[in-house]
C-alpha positions in Angstrom: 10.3 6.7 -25.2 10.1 3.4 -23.7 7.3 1.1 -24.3 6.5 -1.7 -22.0 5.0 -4.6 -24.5 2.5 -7.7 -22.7 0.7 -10.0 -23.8 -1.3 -13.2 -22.5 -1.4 -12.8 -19.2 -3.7 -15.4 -18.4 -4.2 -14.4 -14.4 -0.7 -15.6 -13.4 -0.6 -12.4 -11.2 3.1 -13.4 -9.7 4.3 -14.2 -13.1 2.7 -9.8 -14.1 3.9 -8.4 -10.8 7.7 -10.1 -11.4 7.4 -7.9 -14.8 6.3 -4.9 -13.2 8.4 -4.9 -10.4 11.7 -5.5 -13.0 10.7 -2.8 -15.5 9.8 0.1 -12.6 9.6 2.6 -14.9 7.9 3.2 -18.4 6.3 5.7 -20.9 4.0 3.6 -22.8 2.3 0.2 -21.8 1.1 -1.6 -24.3 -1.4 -5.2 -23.9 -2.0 -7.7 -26.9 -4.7 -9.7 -25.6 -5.8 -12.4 -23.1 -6.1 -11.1 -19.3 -7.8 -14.3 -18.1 -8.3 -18.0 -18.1 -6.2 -20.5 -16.8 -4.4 -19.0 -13.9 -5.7 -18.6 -10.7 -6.0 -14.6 -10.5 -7.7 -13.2 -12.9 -9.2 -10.1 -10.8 -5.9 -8.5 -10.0 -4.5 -9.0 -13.6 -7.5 -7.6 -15.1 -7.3 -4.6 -12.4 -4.1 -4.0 -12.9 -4.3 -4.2 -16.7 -7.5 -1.3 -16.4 -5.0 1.2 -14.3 -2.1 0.8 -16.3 -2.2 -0.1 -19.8 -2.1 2.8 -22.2 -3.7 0.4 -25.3 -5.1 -3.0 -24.8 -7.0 -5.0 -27.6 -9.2 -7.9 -26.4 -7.7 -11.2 -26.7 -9.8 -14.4 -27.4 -10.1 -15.7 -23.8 -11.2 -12.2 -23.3 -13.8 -12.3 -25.5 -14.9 -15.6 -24.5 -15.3 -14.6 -20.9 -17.1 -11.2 -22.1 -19.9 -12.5 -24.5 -20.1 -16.2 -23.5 -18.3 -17.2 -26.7 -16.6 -20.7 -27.8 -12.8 -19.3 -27.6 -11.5 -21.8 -30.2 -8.4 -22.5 -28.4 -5.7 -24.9 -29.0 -7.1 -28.3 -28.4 -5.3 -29.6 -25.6 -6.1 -26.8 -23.3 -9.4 -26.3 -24.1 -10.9 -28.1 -20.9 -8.9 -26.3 -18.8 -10.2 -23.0 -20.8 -13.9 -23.8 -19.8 -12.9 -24.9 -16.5 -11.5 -21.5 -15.3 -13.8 -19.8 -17.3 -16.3 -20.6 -15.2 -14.3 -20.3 -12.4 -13.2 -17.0 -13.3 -16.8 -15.8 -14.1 -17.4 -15.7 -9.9 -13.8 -14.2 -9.1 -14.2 -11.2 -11.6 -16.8 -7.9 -10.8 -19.1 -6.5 -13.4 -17.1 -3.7 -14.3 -13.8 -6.0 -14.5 -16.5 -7.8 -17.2 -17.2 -4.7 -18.9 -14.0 -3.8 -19.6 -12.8 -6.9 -21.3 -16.1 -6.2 -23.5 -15.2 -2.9 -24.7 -11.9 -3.6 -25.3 -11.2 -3.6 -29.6 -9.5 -6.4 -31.6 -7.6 -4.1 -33.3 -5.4 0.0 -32.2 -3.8 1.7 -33.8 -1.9 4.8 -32.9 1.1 7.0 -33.7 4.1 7.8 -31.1 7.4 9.7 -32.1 6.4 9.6 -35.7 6.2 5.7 -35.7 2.5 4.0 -36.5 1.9 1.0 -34.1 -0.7 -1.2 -34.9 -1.8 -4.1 -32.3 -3.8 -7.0 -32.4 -4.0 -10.5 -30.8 -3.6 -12.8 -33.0 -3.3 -11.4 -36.9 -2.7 -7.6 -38.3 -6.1 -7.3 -39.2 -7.5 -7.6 -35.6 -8.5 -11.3 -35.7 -8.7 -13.3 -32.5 -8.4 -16.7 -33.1 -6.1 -17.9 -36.2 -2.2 -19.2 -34.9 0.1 -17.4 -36.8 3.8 -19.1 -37.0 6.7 -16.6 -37.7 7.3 -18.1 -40.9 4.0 -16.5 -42.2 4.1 -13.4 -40.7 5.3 -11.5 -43.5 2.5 -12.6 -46.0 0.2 -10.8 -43.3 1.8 -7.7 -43.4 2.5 -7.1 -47.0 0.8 -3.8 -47.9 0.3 -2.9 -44.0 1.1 0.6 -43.3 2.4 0.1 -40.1 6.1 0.4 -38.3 5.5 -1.8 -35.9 3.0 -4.5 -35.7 2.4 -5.9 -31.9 1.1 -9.1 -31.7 0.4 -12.1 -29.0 -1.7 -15.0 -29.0 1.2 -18.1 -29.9 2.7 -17.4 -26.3 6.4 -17.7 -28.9 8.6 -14.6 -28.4 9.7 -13.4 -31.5 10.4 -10.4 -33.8 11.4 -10.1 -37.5 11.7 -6.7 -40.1 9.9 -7.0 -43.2 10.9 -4.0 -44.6 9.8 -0.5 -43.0 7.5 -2.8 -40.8 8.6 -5.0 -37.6 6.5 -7.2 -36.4 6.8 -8.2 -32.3 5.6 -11.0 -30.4 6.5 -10.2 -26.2 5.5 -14.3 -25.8 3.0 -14.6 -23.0 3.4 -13.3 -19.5 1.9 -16.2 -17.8 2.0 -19.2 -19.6 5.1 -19.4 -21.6 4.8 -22.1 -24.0 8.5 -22.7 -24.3 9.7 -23.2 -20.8 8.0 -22.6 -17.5 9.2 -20.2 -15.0 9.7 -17.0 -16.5 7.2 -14.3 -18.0 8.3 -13.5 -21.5 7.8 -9.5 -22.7 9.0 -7.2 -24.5 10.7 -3.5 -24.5 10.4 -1.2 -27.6 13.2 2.0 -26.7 13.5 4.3 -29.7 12.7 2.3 -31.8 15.0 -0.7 -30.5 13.3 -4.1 -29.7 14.3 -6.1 -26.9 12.9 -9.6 -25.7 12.6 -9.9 -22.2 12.3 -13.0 -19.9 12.0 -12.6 -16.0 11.9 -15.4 -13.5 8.7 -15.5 -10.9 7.4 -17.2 -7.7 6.3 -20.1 -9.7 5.4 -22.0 -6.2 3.0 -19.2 -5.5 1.1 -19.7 -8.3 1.3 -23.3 -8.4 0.0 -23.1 -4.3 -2.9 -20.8 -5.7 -3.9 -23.5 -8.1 -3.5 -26.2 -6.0 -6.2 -24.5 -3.9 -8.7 -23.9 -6.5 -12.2 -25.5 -6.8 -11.4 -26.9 -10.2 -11.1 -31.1 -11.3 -7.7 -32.3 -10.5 -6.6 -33.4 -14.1 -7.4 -29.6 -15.1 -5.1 -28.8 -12.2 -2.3 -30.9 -13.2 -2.5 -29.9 -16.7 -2.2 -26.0 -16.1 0.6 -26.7 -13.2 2.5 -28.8 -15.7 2.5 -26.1 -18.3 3.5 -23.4 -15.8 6.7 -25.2 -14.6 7.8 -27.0 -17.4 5.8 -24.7 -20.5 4.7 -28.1 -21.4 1.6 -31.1 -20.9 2.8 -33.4 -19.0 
């Protein structure tokens, strides 16, 4: 079985089609959280995400976007959070809305005889707290899990604490280590691999070039989507 493994998103939709288009094939597709917000399409990532994911918990920036809720973001990209936000609100339909609403914070299913458990941003299903890799296995102690699938740092990573393995993919569309590639991951029986693919960054950057959003919010996102950095 092959399990196709996303997270954060954030309505890059060249950065999710290069990772589609690479991976062609798949059994299982599974989404940690965070369709929307600071990219510049957020109805054909959400779309997409609706016809093809198998499991998909709600990330913050979903939830934000769904009930009108502070997302409690890292500080620096908070204004360009509520910028898009509001953008987004006018780009997305109802039902695109509702789904990000009924999404849960926390699956948990069983394929092959291995228990998955995902979440966004800790085991338990929480949205908000930034977990670094160095704490992940105080989290999981006493978790009766195989694998735990997590997103929300936009840091690729995976490590075994015993029976369980926890995976961060990294984030699809706003990598927070270098710009230019969507990070992801592949889970094959029972083999992790962490993926990078490269993606028309110019398209993206042209798309938010073009959008009705203050410039300084447009320089900030297009600096972190070439260079994974501010500035």
């Amino acid at each position: 079985m092959k399990m196709l493994v996303l997270s954060d998103v954030h309505s890059n939709w060249p950065a999710l089609e290069a990772v589609a288009r690479t991976e062609a094939t798949w059994d299982e597709l599974v989404f940690c959280g965070d369709a929307v917000d600071y990219g510049p399409h957020p109805a054909e990532c959400v779309r997409w995400l609706r016809a093809t994911a198998t499991h998909a918990v709600r990330g913050n920036h979903d939830n934000a976007l769904a009930f009108d809720q502070d997302c409690r973001c890292m500080g620096p990209y908070r204004p360009y959070s509520l910028a898009t936000r509001a953008w987004h609100r006018t780009l997305l339909a109802a039902d695109d809305i509702e789904y990000l609403r009924h999404l849960f914070a926390l699956d948990v299913f069983e394929r092959g005889g291995r228990h998955f458990r995902v979440a966004h941003a800790t085991p338990c299903g929480g949205l908000f707290e930034y977990v670094p890799q160095d704490r992940w296995g105080e989290l999981v102690a006493g978790v009766e899990a195989d694998f735990i699938l997590l997103g929300h740092t936009h840091v690729q990573g995976t490590r075994a604490f015993g029976r369980v393995t926890v995976v961060n993919p990294g984030s699809v569309g706003l990598a927070r280590d270098r710009g230019g590639e969507a990070c992801y991951a592949v889970i094959e029986d029972g083999r992790v691999d962490l993926r990078r693919v490269p993606y028309d960054v110019d398209r993206t950057v042209a798309d938010l070039r073009a959008a009705p959003l203050p410039a300084d919010v447009i320089d900030g996102l297009v600096s972190v989507v070439t260079t994974g950095r501010f500035g």
